[in-house]
Each structure stands twice: as structure tokens, then as C-alpha cells.
C-alpha positions as CSV (number, residue, x, y, z in Angstrom):
1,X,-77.9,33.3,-79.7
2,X,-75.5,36.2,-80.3
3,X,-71.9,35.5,-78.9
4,X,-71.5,37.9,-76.7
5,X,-67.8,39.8,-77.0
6,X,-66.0,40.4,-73.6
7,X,-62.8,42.1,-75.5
8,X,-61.8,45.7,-77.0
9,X,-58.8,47.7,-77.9
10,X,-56.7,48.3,-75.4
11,X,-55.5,51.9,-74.8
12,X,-51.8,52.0,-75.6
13,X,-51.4,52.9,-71.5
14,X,-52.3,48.8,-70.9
15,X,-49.3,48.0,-73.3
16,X,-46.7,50.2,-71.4
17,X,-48.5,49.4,-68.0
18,X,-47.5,45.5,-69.3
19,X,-44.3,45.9,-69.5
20,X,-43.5,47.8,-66.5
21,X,-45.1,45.1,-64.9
22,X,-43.7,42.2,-66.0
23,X,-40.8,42.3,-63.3
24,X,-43.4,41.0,-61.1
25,X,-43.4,37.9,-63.0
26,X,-40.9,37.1,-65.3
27,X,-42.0,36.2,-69.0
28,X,-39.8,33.4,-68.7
29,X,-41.5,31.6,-65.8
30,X,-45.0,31.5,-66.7
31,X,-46.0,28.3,-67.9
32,X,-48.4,26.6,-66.9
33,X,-47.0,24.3,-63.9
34,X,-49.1,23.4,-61.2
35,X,-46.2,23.3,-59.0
36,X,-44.6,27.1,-58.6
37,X,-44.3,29.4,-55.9
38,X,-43.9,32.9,-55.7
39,X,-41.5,35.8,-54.2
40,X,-44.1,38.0,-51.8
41,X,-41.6,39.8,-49.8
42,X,-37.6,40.6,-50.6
43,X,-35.6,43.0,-48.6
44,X,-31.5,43.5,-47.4
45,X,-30.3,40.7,-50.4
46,X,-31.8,37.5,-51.8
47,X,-31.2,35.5,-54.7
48,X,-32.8,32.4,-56.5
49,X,-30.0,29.9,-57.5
50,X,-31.3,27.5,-60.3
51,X,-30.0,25.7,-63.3
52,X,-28.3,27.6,-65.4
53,X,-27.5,30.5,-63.2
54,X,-28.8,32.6,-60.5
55,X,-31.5,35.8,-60.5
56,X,-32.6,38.4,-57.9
57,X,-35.4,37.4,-55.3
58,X,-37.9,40.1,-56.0
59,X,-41.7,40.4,-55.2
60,X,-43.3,38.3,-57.8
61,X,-40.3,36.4,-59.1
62,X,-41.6,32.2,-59.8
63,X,-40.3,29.6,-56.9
64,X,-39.9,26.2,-59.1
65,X,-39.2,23.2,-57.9
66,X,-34.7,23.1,-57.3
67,X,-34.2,26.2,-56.8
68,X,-32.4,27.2,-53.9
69,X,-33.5,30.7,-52.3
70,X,-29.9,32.4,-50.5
71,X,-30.5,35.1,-48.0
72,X,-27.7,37.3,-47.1
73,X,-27.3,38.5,-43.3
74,X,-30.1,40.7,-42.4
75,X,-31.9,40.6,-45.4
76,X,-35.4,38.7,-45.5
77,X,-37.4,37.1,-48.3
78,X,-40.7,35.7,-47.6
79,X,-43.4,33.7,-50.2
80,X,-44.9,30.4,-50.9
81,X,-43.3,27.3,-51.9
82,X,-44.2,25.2,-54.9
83,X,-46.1,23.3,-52.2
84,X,-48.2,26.2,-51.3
85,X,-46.6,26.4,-48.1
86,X,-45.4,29.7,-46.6
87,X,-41.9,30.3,-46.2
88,X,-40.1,33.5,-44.4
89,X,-36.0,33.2,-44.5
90,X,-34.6,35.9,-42.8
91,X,-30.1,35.9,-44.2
92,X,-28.3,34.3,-43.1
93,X,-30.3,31.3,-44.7
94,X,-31.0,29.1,-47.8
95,X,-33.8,27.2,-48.7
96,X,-33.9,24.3,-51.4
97,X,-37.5,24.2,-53.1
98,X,-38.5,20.3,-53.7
99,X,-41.5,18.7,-55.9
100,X,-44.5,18.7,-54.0
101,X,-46.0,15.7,-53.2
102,X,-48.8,14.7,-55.1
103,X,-51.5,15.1,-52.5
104,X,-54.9,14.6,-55.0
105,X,-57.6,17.2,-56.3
106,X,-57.8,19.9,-53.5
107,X,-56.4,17.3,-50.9
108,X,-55.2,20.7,-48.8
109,X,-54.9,24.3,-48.4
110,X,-51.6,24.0,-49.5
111,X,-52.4,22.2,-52.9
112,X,-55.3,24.8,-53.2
113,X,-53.0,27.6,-53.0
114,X,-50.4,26.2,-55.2
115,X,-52.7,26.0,-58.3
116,X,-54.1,29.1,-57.4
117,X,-51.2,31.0,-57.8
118,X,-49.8,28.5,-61.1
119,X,-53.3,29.5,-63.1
120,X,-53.1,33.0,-61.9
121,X,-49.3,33.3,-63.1
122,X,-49.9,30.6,-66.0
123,X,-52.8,31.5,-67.7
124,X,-52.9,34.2,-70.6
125,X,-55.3,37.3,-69.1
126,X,-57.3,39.2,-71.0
127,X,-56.7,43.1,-70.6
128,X,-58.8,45.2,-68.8
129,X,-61.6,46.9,-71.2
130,X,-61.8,50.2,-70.4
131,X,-58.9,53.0,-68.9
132,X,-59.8,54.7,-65.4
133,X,-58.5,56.7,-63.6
134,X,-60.5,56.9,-59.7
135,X,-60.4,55.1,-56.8
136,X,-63.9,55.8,-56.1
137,X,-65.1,54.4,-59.3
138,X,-67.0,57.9,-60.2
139,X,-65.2,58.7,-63.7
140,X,-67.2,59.6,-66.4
141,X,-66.9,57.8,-70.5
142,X,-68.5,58.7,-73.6
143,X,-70.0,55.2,-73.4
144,X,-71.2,54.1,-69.7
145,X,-68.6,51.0,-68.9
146,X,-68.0,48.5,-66.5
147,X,-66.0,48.9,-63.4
148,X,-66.6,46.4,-60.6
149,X,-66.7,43.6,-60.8
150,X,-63.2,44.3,-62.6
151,X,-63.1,42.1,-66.0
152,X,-62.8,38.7,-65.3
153,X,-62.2,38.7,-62.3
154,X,-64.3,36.4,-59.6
155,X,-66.6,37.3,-56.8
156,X,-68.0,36.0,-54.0
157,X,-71.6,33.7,-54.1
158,X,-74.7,36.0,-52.5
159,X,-75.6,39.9,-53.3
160,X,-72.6,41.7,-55.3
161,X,-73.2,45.0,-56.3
162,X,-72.8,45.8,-60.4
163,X,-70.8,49.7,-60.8
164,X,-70.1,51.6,-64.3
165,X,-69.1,55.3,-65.3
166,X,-71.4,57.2,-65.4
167,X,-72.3,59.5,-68.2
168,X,-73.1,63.6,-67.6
169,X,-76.5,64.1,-68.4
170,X,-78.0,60.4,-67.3
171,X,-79.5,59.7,-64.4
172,X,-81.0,56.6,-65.4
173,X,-79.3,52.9,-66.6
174,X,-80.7,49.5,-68.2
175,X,-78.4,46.9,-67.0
176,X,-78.1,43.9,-69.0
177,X,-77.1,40.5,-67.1
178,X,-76.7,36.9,-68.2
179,X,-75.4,33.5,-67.5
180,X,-72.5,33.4,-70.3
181,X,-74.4,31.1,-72.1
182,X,-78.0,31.4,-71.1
183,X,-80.6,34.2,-71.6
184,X,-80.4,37.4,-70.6
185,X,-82.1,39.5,-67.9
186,X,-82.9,43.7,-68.2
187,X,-83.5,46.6,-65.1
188,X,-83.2,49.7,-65.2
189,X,-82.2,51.9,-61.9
190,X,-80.9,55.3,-61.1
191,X,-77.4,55.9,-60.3
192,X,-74.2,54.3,-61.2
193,X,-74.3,50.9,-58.8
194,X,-77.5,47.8,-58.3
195,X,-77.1,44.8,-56.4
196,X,-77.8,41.6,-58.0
197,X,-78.8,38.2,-55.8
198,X,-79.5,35.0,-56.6
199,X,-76.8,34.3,-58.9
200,X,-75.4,30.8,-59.3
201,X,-72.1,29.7,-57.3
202,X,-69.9,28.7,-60.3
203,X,-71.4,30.1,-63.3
204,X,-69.8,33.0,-65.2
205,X,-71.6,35.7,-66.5
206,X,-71.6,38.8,-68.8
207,X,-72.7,41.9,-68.2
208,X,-73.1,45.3,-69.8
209,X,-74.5,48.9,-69.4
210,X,-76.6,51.6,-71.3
211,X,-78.1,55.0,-70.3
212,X,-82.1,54.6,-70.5
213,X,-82.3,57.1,-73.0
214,X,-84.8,56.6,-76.0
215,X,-82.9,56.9,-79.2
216,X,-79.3,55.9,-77.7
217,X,-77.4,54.8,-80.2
218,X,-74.9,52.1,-78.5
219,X,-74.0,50.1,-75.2
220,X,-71.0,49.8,-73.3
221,X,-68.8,46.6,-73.8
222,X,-69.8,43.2,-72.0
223,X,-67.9,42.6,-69.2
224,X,-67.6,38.8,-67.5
225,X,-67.1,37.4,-64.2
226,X,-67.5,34.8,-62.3
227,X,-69.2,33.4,-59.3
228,X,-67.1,31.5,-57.0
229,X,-68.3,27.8,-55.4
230,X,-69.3,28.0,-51.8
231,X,-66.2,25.2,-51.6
232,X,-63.9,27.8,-53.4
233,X,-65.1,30.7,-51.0
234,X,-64.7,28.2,-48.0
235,X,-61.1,26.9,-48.8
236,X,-59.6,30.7,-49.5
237,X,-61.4,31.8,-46.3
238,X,-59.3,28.8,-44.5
239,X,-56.3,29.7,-46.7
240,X,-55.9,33.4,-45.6
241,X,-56.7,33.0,-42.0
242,X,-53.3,33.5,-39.9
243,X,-51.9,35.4,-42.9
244,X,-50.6,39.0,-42.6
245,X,-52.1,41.8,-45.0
246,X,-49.5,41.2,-47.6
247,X,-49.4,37.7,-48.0
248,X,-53.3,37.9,-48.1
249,X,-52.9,40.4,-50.9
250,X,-51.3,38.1,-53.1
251,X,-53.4,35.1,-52.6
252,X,-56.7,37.3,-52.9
253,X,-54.8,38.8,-56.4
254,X,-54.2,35.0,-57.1
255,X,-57.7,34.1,-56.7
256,X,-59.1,36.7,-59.1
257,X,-60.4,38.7,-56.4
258,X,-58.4,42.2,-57.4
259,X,-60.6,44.5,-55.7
260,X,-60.2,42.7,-52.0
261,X,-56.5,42.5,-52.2
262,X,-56.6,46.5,-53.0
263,X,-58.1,46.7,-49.8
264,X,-55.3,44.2,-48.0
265,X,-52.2,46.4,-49.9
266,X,-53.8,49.3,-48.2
267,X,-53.0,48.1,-44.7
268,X,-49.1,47.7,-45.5
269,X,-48.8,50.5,-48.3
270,X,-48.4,53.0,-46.1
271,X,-45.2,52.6,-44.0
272,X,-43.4,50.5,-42.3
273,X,-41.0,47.6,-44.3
274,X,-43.2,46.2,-45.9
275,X,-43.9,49.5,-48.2
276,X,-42.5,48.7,-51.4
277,X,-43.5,44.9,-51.9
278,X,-47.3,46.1,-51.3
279,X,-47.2,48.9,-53.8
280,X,-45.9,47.0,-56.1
281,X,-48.2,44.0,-55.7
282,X,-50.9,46.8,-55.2
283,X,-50.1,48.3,-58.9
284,X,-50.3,44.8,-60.1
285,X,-53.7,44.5,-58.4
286,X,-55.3,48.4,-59.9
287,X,-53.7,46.8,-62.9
288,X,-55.8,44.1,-63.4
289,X,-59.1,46.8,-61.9
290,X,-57.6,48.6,-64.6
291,X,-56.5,52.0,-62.8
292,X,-53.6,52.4,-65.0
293,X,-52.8,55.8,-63.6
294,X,-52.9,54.8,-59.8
295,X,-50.9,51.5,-60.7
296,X,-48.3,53.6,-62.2
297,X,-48.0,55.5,-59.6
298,X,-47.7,53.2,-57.4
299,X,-44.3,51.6,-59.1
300,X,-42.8,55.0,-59.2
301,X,-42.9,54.9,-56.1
302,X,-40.9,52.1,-55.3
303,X,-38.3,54.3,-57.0
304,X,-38.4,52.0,-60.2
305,X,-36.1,49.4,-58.4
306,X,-36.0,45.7,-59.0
């Protein structure tokens, strides 16, 4: 079988959009250590004391265990522990962050969302293939790409619905589809979107896009993603209930499901306090959708501020 190739240049707007995101995670911090936490919220003064010396609390910064999170009087700083437990301090407070207890395979929502968030901020992601520039997923390419599912990222088990850029001219699309290591399946349809069933919970699988034109000379890059387990799908389901918009935007980003948190950040990104930690965990979620523009414009926003 051909391997199929999920990668391609990156457009030099990823590399710069890479490092203006990294404050949200600090280079430093991500290994690969099932017990982290993460900042969600910071606001009025808050700083993470640890070994070695002390750093600012700010949205995204890793929670290890022995650090010590200071508040000052009426500030606020809200996340999850290296336990996967929720914390919200509002200053005057400290909290010390301990070892979690070893609590087995999935023993717990907490555990879950622990090693949800350590493989999200541990493991090395691949860039998104192609730049865009819409919210409503109707930009045009020289080549017809991918856009939702977003690249690697995860979705949920039943019907999901496949959406590319369009090209001017083409009315028509033959959608290639396979398990990542199994055969693969053709349609063709009109329009830019088709809604795929029957796919199984767990599996990845590529996909990729070409105009059904005789005589066209190339497709679109593969894509991948992968279907959740109906376990998976039930545990985050349990995991966000009770949580506010913003909380639920980082575990939904921490899950691999980009395109849901969006819609979460939206709620808070508007006004109110909570403003500037959702657009900036919203421009790490059109990041990873790969809306460069929007995600930039989202952290300029913020006013640039750590």
C-alpha cells in the first residue's frame, strides 16, 4: 500500500504564529508528565513559586507538582491541578500543588483530565497543512484542502461532516476516505461539505480532496483524524458538565476537539472578565484549526500582554 503523507510546508505565518504562542505554554514545561496542571484564568496578580525561582501565573502556564500558586488581594487565578482537579484562588491565597495519587488507568474524571491535558501540552503536534483565513470555512486554494475536521484533531463517533476550500470554477468533488491503514473508499458530491457515517470509534483516518474534473492534474494533501471511543466521548461529556465556558474551552482544546472549544471561547470572548484569557486560549484554538489570521488577531487583542 502507498503510505499515505499527512505533512507539508508550513507557511512561514505557522512559524511566527509558534512563537507568539508559546506564552501559553512555556517551552520549558512540556514534557511529557502525566501529572501537570494548567493556568486557565489569571487576573489582579499571581505567581507560581517553584524550585529555582518564581514565574507569572498566566493562561496556559504548566501547574507541576511543588509549586506553590500566590494570589495577591483581589486578584484571581483559576485552573486544574496536577490532579485534574479544578482550582479557583481568589488573593489573598496560596495553594501548594502535591503528587497525585496514583488512582489506576482512567480510575476518575480527574485522572482522565490530567493526562488529557499532559499529552495535549506533552506531545510534539504536527502543524496545520494548509493557511486560511475564514470563519465560515468558504476560502478558496489553488488546490481544494482540508478544513474540518482540523488536522489531527479528534471527533466525535456517529455522522461528522467532511469540509474543504473550494476551488472557482468546480462544482463537483471526489472525496477520498480511509482507515489509516486500511483500503480506501471514493464519492463524489457537489459542494464543499458530505457527511460520512459508520466510521469506527477509535480508528484514525486520512482523508483528502479533488475537483471531479477529467484531466486534473493533482489532489489536495491527506488530512487525519481520529474517531473518539464511545468511553472517551462519555468520560469528557462527564468531565465538562458543571464547568463554565472557559474552563470547557481548554479541556475541549485538550481533548483535540479545536473546533468545539472555538464555539465555548465565543461565549466568554466577548466581554466581561474573562475576555482576555478566552482570546487567548481561543487564538491557541484557530491555531491549531489553522486560522492564522483570526488567531493573530485575537492575541493583539489582549494588547500583547503576558
Amino acid at each position: 500500500m502507498v503510505r499515505r503523507s499527512t505533512q507539508s510546508a508550513v507557511p512561514c505565518v505557522a512559524g511566527i504564529m509558534a512563537l507568539a504562542l508559546a506564552c501559553l505554554v512555556p517551552v520549558s514545561s512540556r514534557a511529557a508528565d502525566p501529572a501537570i496542571g494548567v493556568v486557565v484564568f489569571s487576573q489582579g496578580g499571581a505567581e507560581i513559586h517553584r524550585i529555582g525561582g518564581s514565574l507569572p501565573a498566566v493562561e496556559g502556564c504548566v501547574l507541576m507538582p511543588g509549586d506553590t500558586v500566590i494570589v495577591a488581594a483581589a486578584g484571581e487565578c483559576r485552573g486544574f491541578e496536577p490532579s485534574g482537579e479544578r482550582f479557583n484562588l481568589r488573593g489573598p491565597a496560596q495553594l501548594l500543588l502535591s503528587s497525585p495519587a496514583d488512582q489506576g488507568m482512567l480510575d476518575g474524571i480527574g485522572t482522565w483530565i490530567r493526562r488529557q491535558i499532559a499529552q495535549w501540552i506533552g506531545e510534539t503536534r504536527r502543524q496545520p497543512l494548509t493557511m486560511r483565513s475564514a470563519r465560515d470555512w468558504e476560502v478558496q486554494f489553488v488546490v481544494p484542502a482540508p478544513l474540518l475536521p482540523a488536522a489531527n484533531a479528534r471527533v466525535r463517533p456517529g455522522s461528522i461532516r467532511l469540509v474543504w476550500a473550494g476551488l472557482p470554477g468546480a462544482d463537483r468533488y471526489t472525496v477520498t476516505l480511509a482507515p489509516a491503514n486500511g483500503a480506501e473508499t471514493q464519492r463524489t458530491c457537489r459542494g464543499s461539505a458530505t457527511v460520512v457515517e459508520d466510521l469506527t470509534p477509535g480508528e484514525e483516518y486520512v482523508w483528502k480532496v479533488r475537483p471531479a474534473i477529467e484531466g486534473w492534474p493533482g489532489d489536495g494533501p491527506w488530512s487525519a483524524f481520529r474517531v473518539m471511543t464511545r468511553e472517551e466521548e462519555q468520560q469528557l461529556d462527564q468531565a465538562l458538565q458543571g464547568l463554565g465556558d472557559l474552563e470547557a474551552g481548554v479541556l475541549l482544546l485538550s481533548a483535540g476537539l479545536p473546533a468545539e472549544a472555538v464555539e465555548r471561547l465565543d461565549a466568554v470572548a466577548g466581554a466581561g472578565e474573562e475576555t482576555r484569557a478566552a482570546r487567548r486560549w481561543r487564538a491557541r484554538a484557530l491555531y491549531e484549526l489553522g486560522l492564522y489570521r483570526e488567531a493573530c488577531q485575537d492575541l493583539m487583542q489582549t494588547g500583547g500582554q503576558d
